[in-house]
DOSE-483674 format. One record per atom (N, C-alpha, C): y, z, x; residue number from 0; atom name. Coordinates in steps of 0.001 Angstrom, whole numbers, plus 524288, in hexadecimal, padded with zeros to 5 digits. Each point is the difference from the previous one (the first is absolute). Example, Ala and Ser with C-alpha at 12.3 -4.5 7.8 and 13.67 -1.06 7.14 Angstrom:
REM DOSE-483674
+-------+-------+-------+-----+------+
:     Y :     Z :     X : seq : atom :
+-------+-------+-------+-----+------+
: 7E9C6 : 81E78 : 83386 :   0 :    N :
: 804A6 : 80000 : 7FC86 :   0 :   CA :
: 804B0 : 80000 : 80384 :   0 :    C :
: 8041A : 7FD30 : 7FEA2 :   1 :    N :
: 804A6 : 8003C : 80334 :   1 :   CA :
: 80442 : 802DA : 7FCFE :   1 :    C :
+-------+-------+-------+-----+------+
END
This chain:
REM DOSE-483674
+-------+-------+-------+-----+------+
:     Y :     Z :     X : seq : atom :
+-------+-------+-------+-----+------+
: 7009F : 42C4A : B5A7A :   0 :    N :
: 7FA94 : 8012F : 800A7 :   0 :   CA :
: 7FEF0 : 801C8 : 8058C :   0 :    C :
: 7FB82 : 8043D : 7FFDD :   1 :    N :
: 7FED1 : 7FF54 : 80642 :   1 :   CA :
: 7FD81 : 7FBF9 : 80316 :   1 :    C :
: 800CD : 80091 : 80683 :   2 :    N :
: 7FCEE : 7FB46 : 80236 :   2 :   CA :
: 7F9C2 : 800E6 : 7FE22 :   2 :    C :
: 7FDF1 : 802C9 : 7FE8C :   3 :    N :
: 7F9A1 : 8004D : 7FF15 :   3 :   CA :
: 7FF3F : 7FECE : 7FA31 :   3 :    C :
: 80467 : 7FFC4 : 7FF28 :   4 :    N :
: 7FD38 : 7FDC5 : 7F99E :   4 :   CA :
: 7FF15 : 7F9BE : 7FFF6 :   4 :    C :
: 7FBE9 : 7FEE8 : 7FC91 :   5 :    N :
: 7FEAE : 7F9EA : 8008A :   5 :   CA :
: 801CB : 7FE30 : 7FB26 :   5 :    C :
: 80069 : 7F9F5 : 7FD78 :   6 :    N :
: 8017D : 7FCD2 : 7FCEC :   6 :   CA :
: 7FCAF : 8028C : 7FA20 :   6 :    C :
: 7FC93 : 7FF21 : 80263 :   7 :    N :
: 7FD29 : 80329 : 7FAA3 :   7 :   CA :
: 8000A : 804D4 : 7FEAA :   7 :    C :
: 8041E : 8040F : 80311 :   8 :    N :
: 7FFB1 : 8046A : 7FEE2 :   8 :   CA :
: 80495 : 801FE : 7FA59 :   8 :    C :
: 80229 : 7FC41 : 80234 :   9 :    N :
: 80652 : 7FFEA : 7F9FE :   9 :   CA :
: 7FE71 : 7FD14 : 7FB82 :   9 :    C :
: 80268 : 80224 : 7FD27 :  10 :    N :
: 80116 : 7FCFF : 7FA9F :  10 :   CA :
: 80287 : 7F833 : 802F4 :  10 :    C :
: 7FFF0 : 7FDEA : 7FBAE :  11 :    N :
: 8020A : 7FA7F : 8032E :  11 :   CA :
: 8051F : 80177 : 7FF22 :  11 :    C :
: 80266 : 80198 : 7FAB3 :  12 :    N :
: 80599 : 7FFA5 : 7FF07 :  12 :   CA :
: 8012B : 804FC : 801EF :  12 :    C :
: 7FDAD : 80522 : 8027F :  13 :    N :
: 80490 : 802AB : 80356 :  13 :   CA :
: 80051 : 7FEFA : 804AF :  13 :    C :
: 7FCD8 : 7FAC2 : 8018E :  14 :    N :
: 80233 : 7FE0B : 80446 :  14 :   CA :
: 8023B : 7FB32 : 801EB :  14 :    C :
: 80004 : 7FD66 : 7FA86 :  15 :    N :
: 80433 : 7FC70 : 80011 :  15 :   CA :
: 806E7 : 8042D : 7FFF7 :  15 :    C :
: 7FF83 : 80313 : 7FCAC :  16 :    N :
: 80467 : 803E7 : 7FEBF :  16 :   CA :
: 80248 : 80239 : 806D0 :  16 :    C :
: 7FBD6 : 80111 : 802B1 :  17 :    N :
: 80206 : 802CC : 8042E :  17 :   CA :
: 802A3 : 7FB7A : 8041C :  17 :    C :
: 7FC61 : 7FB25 : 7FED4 :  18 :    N :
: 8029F : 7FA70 : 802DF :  18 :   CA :
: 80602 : 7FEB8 : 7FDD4 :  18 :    C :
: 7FE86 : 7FEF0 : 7FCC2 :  19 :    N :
: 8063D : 7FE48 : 7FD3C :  19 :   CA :
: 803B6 : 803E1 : 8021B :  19 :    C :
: 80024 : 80547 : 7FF80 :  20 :    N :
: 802E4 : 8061A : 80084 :  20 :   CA :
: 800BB : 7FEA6 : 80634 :  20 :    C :
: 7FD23 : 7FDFA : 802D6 :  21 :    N :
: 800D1 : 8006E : 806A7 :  21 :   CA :
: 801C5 : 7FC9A : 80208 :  21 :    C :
: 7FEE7 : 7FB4F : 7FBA5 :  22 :    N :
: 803B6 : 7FCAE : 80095 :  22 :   CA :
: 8087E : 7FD84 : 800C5 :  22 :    C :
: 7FEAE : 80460 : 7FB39 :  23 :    N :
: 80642 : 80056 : 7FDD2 :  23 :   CA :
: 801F5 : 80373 : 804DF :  23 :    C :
: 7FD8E : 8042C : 8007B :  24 :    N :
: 7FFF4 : 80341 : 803FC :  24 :   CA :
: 80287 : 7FCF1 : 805F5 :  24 :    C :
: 7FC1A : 7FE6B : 800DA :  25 :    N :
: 80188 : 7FCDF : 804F3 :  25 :   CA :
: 80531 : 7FBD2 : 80084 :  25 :    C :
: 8015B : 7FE81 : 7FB3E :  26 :    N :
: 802C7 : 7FBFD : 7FEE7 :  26 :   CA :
: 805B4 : 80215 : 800D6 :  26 :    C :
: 7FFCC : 806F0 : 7FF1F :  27 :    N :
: 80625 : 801F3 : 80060 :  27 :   CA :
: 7FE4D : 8041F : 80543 :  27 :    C :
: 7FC9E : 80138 : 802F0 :  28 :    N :
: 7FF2B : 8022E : 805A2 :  28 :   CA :
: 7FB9C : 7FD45 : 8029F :  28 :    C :
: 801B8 : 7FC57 : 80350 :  29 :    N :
: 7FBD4 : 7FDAE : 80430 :  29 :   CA :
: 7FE34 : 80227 : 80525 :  29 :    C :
: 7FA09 : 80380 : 7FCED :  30 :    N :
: 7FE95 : 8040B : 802FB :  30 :   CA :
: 7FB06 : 7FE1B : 80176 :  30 :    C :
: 7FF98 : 800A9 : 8032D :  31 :    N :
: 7FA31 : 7FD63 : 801CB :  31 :   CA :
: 7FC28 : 80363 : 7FF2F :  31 :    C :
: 7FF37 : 8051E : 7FDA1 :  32 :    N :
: 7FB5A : 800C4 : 7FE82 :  32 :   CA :
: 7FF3B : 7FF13 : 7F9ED :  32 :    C :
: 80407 : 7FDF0 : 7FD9E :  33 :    N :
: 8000B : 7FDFB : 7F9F1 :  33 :   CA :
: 7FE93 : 7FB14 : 80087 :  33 :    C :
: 7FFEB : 7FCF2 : 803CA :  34 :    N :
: 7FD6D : 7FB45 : 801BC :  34 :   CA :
: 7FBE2 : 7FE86 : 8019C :  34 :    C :
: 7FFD5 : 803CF : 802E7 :  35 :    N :
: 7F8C2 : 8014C : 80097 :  35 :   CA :
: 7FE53 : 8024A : 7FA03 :  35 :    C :
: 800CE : 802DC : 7FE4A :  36 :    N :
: 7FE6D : 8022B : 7FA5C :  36 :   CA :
: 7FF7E : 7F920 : 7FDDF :  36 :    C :
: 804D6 : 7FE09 : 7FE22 :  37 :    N :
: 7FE85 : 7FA07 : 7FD32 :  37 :   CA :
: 7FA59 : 7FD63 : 80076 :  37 :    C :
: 7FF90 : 7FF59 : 806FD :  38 :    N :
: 7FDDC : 7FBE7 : 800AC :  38 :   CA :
: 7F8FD : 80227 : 7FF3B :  38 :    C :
: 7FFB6 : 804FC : 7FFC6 :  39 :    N :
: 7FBA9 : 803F0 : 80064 :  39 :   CA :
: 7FE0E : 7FF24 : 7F8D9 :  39 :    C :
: 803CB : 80160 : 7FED5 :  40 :    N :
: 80071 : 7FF69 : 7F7A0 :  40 :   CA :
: 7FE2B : 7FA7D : 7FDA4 :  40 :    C :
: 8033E : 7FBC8 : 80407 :  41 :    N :
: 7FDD2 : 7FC55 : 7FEA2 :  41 :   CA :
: 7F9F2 : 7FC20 : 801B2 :  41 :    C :
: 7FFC2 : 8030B : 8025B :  42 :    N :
: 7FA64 : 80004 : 802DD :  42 :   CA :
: 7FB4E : 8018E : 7FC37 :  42 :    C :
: 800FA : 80610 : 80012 :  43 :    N :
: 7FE51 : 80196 : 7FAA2 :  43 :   CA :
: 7FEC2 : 7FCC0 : 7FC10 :  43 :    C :
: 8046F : 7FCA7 : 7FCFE :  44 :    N :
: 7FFB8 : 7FFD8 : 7FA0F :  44 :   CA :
: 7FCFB : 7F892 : 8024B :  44 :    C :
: 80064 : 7FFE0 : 802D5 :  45 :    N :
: 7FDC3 : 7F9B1 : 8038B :  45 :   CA :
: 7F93D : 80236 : 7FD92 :  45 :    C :
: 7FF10 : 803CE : 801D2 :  46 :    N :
: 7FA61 : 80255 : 7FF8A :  46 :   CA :
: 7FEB8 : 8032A : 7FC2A :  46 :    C :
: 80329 : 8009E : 7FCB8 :  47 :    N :
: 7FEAE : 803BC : 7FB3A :  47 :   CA :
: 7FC9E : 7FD83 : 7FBA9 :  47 :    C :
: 7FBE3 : 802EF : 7FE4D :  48 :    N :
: 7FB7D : 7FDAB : 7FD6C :  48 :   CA :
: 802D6 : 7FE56 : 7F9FD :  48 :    C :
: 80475 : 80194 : 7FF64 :  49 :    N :
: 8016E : 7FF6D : 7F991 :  49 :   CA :
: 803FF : 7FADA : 8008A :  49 :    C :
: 80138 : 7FF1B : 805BF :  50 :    N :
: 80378 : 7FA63 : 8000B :  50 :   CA :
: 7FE93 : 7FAC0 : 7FE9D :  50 :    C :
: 7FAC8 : 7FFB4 : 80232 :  51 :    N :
: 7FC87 : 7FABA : 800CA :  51 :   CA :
: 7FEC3 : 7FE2F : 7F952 :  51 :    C :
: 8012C : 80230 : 7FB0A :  52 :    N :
: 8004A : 7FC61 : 7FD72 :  52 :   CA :
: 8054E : 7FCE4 : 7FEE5 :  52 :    C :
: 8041B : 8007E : 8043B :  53 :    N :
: 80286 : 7FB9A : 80076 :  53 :   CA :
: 800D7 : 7FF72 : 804CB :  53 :    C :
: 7FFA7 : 7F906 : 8001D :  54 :    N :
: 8010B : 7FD8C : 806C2 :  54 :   CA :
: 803D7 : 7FF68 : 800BF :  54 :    C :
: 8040C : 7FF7B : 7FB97 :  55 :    N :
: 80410 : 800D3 : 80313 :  55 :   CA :
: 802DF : 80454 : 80294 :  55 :    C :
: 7FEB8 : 8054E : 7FD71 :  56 :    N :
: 80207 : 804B7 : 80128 :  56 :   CA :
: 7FC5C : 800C4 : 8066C :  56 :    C :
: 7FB96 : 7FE6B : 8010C :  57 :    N :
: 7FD89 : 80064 : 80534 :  57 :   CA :
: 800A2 : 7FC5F : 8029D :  57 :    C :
: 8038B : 7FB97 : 8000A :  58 :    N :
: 8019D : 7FD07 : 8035E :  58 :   CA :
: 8043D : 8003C : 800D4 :  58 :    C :
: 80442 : 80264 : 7FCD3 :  59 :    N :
: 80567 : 80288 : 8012E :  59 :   CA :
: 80040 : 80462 : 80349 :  59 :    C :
: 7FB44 : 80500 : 7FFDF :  60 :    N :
: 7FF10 : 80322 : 80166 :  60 :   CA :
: 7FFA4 : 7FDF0 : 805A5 :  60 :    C :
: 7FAE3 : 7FEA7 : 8016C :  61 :    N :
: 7FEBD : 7FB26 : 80406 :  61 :   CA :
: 80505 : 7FE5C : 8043C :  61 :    C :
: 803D9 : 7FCFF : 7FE0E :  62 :    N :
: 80352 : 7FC3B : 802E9 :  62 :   CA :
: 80487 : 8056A : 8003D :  62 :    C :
: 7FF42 : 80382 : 7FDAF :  63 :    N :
: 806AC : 80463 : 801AB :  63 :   CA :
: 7FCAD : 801CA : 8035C :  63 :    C :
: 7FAC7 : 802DF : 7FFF7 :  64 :    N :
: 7FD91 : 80498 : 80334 :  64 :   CA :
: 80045 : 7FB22 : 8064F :  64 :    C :
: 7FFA5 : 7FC9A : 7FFDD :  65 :    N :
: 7FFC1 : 7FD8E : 80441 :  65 :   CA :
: 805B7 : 7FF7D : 802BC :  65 :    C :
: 803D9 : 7FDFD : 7FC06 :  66 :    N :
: 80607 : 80070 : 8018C :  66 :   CA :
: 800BE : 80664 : 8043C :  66 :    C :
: 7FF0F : 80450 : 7F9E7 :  67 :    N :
: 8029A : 8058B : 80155 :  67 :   CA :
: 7FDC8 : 80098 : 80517 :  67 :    C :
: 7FAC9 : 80133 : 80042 :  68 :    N :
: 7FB77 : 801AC : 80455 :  68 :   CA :
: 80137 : 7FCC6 : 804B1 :  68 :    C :
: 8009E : 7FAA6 : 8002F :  69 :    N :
: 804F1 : 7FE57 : 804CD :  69 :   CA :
: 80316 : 800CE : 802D8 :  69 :    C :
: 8029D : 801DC : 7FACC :  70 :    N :
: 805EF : 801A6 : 8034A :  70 :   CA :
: 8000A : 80541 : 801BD :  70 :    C :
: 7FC76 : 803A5 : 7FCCE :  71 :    N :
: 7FF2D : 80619 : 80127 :  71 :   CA :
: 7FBA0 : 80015 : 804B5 :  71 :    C :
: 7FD8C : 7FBBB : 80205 :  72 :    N :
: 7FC25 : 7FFF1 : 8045F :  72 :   CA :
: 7FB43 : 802C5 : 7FD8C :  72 :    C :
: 7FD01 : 800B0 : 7FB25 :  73 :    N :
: 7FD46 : 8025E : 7FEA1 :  73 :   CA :
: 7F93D : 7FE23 : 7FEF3 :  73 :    C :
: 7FD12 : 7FF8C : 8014C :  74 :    N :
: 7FBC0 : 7FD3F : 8007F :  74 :   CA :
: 7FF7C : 7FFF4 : 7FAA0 :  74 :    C :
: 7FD8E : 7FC38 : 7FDEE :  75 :    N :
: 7FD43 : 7FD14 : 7FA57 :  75 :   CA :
: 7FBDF : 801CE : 8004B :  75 :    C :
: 7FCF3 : 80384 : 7FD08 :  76 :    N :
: 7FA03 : 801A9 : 8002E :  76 :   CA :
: 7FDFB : 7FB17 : 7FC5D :  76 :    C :
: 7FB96 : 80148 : 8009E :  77 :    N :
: 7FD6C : 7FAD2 : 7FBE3 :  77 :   CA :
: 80332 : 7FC41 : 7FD71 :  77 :    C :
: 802F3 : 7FCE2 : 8036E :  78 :    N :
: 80271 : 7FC9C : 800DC :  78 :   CA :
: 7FDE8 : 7FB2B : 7FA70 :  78 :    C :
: 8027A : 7FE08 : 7FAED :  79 :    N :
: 7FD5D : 7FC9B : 7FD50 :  79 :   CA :
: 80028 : 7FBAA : 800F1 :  79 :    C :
: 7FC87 : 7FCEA : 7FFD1 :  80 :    N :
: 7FE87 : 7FA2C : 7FFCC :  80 :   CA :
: 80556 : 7FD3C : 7FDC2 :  80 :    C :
: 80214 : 7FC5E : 800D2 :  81 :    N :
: 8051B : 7FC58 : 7FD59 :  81 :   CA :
: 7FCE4 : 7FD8A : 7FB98 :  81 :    C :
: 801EC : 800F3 : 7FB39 :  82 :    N :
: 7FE8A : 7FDC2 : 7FA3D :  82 :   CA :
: 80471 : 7FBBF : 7FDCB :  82 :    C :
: 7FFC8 : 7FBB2 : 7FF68 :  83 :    N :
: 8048B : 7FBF7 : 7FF89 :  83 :   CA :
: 80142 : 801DC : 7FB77 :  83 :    C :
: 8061F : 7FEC4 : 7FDB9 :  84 :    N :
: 803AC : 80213 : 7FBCE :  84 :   CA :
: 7FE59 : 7FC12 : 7FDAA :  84 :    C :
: 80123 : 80085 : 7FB2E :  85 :    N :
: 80093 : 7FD33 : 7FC9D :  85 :   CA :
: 805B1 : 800C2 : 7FB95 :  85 :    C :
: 803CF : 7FB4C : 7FFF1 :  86 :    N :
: 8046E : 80154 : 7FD7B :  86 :   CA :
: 7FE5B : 7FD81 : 7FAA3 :  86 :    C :
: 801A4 : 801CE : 7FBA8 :  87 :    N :
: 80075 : 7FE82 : 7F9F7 :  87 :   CA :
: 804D9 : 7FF89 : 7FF64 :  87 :    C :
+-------+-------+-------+-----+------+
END
């Protein structure tokens, strides 16, 4: 995606698709702008209006975008509130 596109601008699943894809990606070339891409994607889908009917997919989203965006030095925009897990 480009940097100007926002969470709500994608479909949810072609951008879960492009996460997963940049993922694998990164996993066989550790390139740091595929890392920045991650932590940017997962940021995204943290804020994507079609995620929030599940908490867990926005609190997974949540705890990687905070990991990736760490380690890539990348600021957290609208940073979310911590929502406690719940395990079943």
């Amino acid at each position: 995606m480009k940097p100007d596109q926002t969470a709500a601008s994608q479909p949810l699943d072609m951008l879960v698709s492009s996460l997963l894809y940049l993922m694998t990606r990164y996993n066989h070339h550790r390139c740091p702008k595929v890392h920045q891409a991650i932590a940017s994607h997962l940021i995204m889908l943290r804020d994507h209006p079609g995620a929030s009917y599940s908490v867990a997919m926005v609190n997974t989203a949540r705890r990687l975008a905070n990991e990736w965006s760490a380690a890539a030095e990348i600021p957290l925009q609208k940073v979310a509130t911590k929502t406690p897990l719940t395990v079943h």
